[in-house]
C-alpha positions in Angstrom: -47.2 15.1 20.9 -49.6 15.3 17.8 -48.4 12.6 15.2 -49.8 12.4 11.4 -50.7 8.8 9.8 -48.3 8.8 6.9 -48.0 6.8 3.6 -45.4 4.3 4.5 -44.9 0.5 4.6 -42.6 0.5 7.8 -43.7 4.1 9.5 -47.7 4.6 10.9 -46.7 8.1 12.2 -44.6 10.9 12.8 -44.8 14.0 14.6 -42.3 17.2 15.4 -41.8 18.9 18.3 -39.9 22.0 16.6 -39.0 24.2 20.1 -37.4 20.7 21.8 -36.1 19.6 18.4 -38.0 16.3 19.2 -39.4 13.9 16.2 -41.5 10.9 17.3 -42.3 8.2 15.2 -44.6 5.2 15.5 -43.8 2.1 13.1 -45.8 -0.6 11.5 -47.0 -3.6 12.3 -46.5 -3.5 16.4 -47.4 0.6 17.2 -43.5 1.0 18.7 -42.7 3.9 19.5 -39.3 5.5 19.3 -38.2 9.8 20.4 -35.5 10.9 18.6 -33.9 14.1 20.2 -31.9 17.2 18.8 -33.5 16.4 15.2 -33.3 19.8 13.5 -37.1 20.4 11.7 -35.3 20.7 7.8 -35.0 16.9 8.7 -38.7 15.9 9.8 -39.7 18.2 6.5 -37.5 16.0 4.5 -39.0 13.3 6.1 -42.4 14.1 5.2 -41.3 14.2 1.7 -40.0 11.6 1.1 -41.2 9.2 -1.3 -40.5 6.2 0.5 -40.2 7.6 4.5 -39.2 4.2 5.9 -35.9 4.7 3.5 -35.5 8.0 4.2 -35.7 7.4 8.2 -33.3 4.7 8.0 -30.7 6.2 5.9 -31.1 9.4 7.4 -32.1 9.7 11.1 -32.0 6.0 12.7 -28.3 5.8 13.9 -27.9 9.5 14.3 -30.1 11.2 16.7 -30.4 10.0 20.5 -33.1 7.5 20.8 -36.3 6.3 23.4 -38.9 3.8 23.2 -42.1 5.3 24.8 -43.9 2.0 24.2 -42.5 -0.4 27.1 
């Protein structure tokens, strides 16, 4: 999946996989990487606007979407 570098203290990148409702998302400083499943894409949009995306992300989607590290 195709991730974009965002502006974000805690986040390095995100991307969207709209048909499998799939948001990755790669945090600072170690590279982990984490799937979250069944994200609907209004949420990766609001994500992307956020102002700060690492609050958004943990308000928002950390507890409440299925979860994967891809890193190990």
């Amino acid at each position: 999946m195709e991730r974009k570098e965002v502006i974000s203290s805690s986040i390095k990148s995100v991307g969207y996989d709209p048909e499998a409702q799939v948001l990755e998302v790669e945090f600072r400083p170690k590279g982990r990487l984490y799937q979250y499943s069944n994200v609907p894409a209004k949420e990766y949009e609001a994500l992307l606007k956020a102002e700060s995306k690492g609050r958004y992300f943990n308000r928002y989607l950390k507890d409440f979407y299925p979860t994967k590290r891809l890193d190990k």
